[in-house]
N, C-alpha and C positions, 0 to 999 in steps of 0.2 A: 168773227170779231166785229162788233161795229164800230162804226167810224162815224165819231161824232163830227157833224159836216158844219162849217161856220166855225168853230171850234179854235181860236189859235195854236201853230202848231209850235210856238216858240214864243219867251220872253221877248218883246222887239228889240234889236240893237244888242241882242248877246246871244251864247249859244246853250241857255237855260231851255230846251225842250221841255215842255208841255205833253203831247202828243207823239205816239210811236205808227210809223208806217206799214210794217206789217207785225201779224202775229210769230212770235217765237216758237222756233222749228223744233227746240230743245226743248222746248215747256214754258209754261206763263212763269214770270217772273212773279212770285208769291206778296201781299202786303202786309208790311209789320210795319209798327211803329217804332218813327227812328225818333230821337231825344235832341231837342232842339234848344242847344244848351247857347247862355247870352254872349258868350265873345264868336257866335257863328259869323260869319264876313256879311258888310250892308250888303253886296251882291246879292248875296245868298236871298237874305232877310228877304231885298225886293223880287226876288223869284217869287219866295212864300205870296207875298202880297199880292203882286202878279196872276199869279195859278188861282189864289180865292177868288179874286174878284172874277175871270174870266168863267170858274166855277159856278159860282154866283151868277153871273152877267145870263148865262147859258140854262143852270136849271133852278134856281132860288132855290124854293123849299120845298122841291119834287125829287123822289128817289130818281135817280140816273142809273144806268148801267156803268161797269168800270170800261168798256169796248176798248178803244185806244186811247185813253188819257195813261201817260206813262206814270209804273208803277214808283220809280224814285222819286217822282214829285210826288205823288200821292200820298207818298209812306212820311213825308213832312209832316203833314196834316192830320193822317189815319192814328184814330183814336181819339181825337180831340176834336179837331174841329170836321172832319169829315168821318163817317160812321156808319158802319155796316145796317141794311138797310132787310136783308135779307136773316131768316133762322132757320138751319143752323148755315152760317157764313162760308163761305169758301173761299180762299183768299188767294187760291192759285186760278181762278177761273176769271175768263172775260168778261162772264154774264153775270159774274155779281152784282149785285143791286146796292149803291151808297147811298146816304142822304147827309147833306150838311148840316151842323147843329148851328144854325144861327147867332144864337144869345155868346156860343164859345167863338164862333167865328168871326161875328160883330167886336167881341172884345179882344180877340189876339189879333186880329186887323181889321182897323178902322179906318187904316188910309184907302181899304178895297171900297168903303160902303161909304165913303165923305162926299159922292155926289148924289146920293140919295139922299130926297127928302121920306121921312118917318118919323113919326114921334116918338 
């Protein structure tokens, strides 16, 4: 499993992990998209926010591997704004490859991408 280095391993100031320490002795924890319905808690919300922009900040618009970014944050985003990068996908594997869809990720947060300049 890699471990993306530089990488935050947590929301600062909560205990919204990002990042998981080692891999799972049981099996990889599988990615599905979870439904990110509008009375979710602002906690939460700035978690989502959070994780993009650190997503972002680390590999912009380069496929990444899934390594240690954990998978319940991921599964926030999986489907929408972060996307299997790899055919055909494996969603139980660490070495899956994602890439962020920009244009969905720009518009479902825009508080991630407010200190970038771009036209």
């Amino acid at each position: 499993m890699l471990k993306h280095r530089g990488f935050p391993g947590r929301l600062t100031g909560t205990d919204y992990q990002f990042t998981i320490r080692r891999a799972n002795p049981r099996g990889v924890t599988a990615l599905t998209r979870r439904e990110r319905y509008a009375d979710r808690k602002p906690a939460d919300r700035r978690a989502d926010t959070g994780f993009m922009k650190a997503l972002w900040d680390h590999f912009a618009d380069q496929p990444f591997e899934r390594g240690n970014l954990d998978a319940g944050r991921l599964s926030w985003l999986f489907g929408r704004e972060v996307l299997p990068h790899d055919d055909p996908f494996d969603p139980e594997s660490y070495d899956a490859l994602l890439i962020i869809d920009e244009a969905a990720a720009r518009l479902a947060f825009p508080d991630a991408f407010k200190d970038e300049d771009w036209a």
